[in-house]
N, C-alpha and C positions, 0 to 999 in steps of 0.2 A: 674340442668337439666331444660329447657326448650323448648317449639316449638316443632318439630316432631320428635317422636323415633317408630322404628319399633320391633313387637315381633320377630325376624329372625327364618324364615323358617330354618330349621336345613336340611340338606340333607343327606339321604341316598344312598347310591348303590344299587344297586341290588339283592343282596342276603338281606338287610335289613341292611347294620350293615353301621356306624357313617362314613362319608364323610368329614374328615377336612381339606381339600382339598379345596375340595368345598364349605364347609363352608367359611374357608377364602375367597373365592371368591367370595361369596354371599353378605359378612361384604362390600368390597369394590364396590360389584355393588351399595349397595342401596348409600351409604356413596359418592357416585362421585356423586350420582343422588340426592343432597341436606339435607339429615336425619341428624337429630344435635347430635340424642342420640340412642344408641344401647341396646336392650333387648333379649340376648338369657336365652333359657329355658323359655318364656311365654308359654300362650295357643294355641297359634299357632306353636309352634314349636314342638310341639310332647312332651312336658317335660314328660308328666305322662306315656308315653311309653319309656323313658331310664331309665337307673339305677343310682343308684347317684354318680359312678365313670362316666358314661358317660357324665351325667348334668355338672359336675368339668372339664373332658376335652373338652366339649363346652363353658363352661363360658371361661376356659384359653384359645381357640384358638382364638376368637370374640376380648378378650382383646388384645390380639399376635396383630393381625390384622387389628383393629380398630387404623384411622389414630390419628396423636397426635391433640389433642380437641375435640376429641369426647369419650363419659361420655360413660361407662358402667354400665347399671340398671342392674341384673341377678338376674334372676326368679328362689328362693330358697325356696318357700314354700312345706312345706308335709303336710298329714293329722295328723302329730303327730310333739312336741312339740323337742324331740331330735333329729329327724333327720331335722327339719327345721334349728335349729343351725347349727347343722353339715355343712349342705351345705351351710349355710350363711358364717360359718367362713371360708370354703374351697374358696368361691368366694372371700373373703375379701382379703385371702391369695393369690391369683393369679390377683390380682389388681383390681377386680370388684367397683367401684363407689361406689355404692349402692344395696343395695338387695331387692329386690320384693318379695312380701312373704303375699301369695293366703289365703284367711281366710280358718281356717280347716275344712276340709268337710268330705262326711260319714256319722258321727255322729252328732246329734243335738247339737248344744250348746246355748246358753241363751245371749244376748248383753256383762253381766257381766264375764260372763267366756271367751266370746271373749275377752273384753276390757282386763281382767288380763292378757289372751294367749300373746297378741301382748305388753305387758307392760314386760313381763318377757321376750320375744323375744329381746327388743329393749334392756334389760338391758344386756343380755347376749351376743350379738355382736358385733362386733367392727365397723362396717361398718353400716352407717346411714340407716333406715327401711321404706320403704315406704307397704302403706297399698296397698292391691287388693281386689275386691269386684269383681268378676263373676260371679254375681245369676244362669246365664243358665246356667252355666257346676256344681256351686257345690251349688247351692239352699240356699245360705245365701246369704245375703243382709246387709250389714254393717247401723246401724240407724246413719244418722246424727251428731245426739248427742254422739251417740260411737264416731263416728270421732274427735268430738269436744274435747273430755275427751282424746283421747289418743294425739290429737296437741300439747298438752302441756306437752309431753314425749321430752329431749332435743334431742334422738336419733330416735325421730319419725317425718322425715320431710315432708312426702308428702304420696298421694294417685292415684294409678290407678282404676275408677271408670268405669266399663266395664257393669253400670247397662242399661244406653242408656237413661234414666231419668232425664232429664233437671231439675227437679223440686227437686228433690233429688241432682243433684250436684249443685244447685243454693244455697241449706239451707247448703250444703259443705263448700260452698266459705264461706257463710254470719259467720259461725261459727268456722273456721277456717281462717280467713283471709292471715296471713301467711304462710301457708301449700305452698307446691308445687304440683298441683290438676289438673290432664290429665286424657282426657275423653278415653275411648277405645275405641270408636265407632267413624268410618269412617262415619257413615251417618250422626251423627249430630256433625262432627266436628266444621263448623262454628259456629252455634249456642250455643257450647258448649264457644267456644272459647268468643262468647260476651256474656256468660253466669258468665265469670270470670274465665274459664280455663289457665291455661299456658300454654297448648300443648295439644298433644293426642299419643298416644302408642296406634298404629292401624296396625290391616294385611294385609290392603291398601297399607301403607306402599312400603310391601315386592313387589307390584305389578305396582301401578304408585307413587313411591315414588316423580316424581318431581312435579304432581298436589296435594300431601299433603303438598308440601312445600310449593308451588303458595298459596293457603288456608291463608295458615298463614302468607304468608308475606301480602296479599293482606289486612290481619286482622289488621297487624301491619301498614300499610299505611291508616289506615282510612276508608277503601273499604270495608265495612260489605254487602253490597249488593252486590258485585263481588263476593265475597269469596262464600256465599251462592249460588250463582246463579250458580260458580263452584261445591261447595258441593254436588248438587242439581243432578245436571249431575252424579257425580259417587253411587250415592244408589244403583243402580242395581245391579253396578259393587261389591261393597260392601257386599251387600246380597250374591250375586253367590259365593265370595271366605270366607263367614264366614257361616253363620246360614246355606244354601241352599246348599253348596256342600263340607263345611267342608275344611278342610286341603289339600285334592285330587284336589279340585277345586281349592284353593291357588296356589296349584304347578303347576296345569298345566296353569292359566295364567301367572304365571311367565315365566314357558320356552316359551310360546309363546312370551314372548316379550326378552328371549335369558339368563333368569337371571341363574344361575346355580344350580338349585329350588333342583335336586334329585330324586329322589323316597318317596313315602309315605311309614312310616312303620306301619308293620301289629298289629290290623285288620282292619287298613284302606286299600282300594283297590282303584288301580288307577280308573280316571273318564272316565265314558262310553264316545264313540263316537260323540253321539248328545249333550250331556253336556257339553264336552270338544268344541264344533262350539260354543256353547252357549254363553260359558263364553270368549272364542276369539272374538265372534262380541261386547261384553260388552266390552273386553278392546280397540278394534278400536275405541267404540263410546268414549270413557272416556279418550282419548290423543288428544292433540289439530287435 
C-alpha cells in the first residue's frame, strides 16, 4: 500500500442502523475520484460505535466493492488482546489486505507491554499488521524506538501515524526505514510526505479525495512546493471535518459535494445550521 487511502465514512440511515448500500457506494465514489487504498472501520468511521459483527460486515462489503487494485487496510483494533484477533482474523477471512490495529486504550500500558501487545498480535494473525498511533482519541503515543523494535516483526509492516508530529514521524522513517509509514493528517500531508512518508490515510480523503491525490502526485513529479502550496489551502477544510466538527462535520461536507456520506450514529448529532454553511464554504474554497 502506497499514496492515498481513506478512513471510509461508514453510512447510516436514519433510524441509526448499517447502510451497505451505501456504503458500496461511498467505496466507489472516492475510488473513481483517485484513492489507491481503502480503510473501513478507522476513526472516522464510527468503528468504536458498531459491534464487531457490524465491523465484519463492513470490512466484507468495502472488500465486495472495492474495484480490482485497490488494497483493503481494515481497522481491527480493540482495547483488548482477544477481541483484536478476532476481528483481524474475521477481516483476513473476508479478503482484507491488511489489518490496522489502534494501540489499546482505556488502560495505561508501559512502551514494553505495548511493544509485546502488537508482537503477539502480529504472531497470531494471518494477514500483515500495520501499527496506529491516535494520541487524541486514545492518549498513547507509540515511542519511536517501539516502532523500531516491532519493524523487525516479519508480520509487522507498516504504520498509520495520526500524531500530526513531523518530528516524531521523521525519527519513524530514520528507524524504520523499510516500514510502510502514512501520515493521518490531512494538514501536513505534503510535508509529511517529504518527511519520508509513503502516503497518508486521511478523512479528507472521504471529502476532496481528488485534491489528496493532486498532493501526491504533485510529490511524486518533484513539485514539493506545489503540493504544499496545495496542502496549505485545505487545513481549514481539514480542521472543520476532523478535530472542529467531528464525524457530523465529515458527513455533511460529503453530501454537499453528493457523496453518499449517510447519517451520523448516535451520540453523535447531526451539524447545526451555521456549521454546516461553514464547512460548505471550506469545501468551495478547497476545489479548484
Amino acid at each position: 500500500m502506497n499514496g492515498t487511502g481513506v478512513p471510509l465514512a461508514t453510512p447510516f440511515d436514519e433510524s441509526g442502523e448499517l447502510d451497505v448500500d451505501a456504503l458500496a457506494a461511498v467505496t466507489e465514489w472516492v475510488t473513481e475520484r483517485g484513492i489507491d487504498f481503502l480503510v473501513p472501520c478507522g476513526s472516522n468511521s464510527e468503528a468504536e460505535l458498531l459491534t464487531a459483527d457490524e465491523r465484519a460486515r463492513v470490512i466484507e462489503t468495502v472488500v465486495d466493492a472495492a474495484p480490482d487494485g485497490v488494497a483493503v487496510l481494515a481497522g481491527t483494533g480493540h482495547p483488548g488482546f482477544k477481541a483484536t484477533v478476532e476481528q483481524s482474523e474475521r477481516a483476513a477471512e473476508a479478503g482484507a489486505d491488511g489489518v490496522l490495529v489502534v494501540t489499546p486504550f482505556y488502560y495505561t500500558h508501559d512502551e514494553s507491554s505495548l511493544a509485546a501487545y502488537y508482537r503477539d498480535v502480529a504472531d497470531a494473525v494471518s494477514a500483515p499488521v500495520y501499527l496506529y498511533s491516535v494520541p487524541a482519541y486514545t492518549n498513547v503515543k507509540l515511542d519511536p524506538r517501539t516502532v523500531e523494535s516491532l519493524a523487525e516483526h516479519e508480520n509487522v509492516v507498516g504504520m498509520k501515524d495520526s500524531s500530526g508530529d513531523l518530528e516524531t514521524l521523521q525519527r519513524e522513517r530514520d528507524y524504520a526505514p523499510e516500514f510502510e509509514l502514512f501520515t493521518g493528517s490531512g494538514s501536513v500531508f505534503a510535508p509529511a510526505l517529504d518527511a519520508g512518508a509513503d502516503g497518508g490515510i486521511m478523512a479528507l480523503g472521504n471529502v476532496v479525495p481528488e485534491r489528496v491525490k493532486e498532493i501526491y502526485e504533485l510529490h511524486r513529479a518533484g513539485k514539493d512546493e506545489e503540493a504544499r502550496q496545495l496542502n496549505s489551502r485545505l487545513v481549514d477544510l481539514n480542521r472543520a471535518v476532523t478535530s472542529e466538527y467531528g464525524v457530523p462535520g465529515l458527513k455533511a461536507a460529503m453530501r454537499y459535494r453528493d457523496a453518499p456520506a449517510g447519517h451520523v450514529r448516535r451520540p453523535f448529532r447531526p451539524l447545526g445550521a451555521d456549521a454546516t454553511k461553514r464547512v460548505e464554504t471550506l469545501v468551495d474554497a478547497a476545489l479548484p
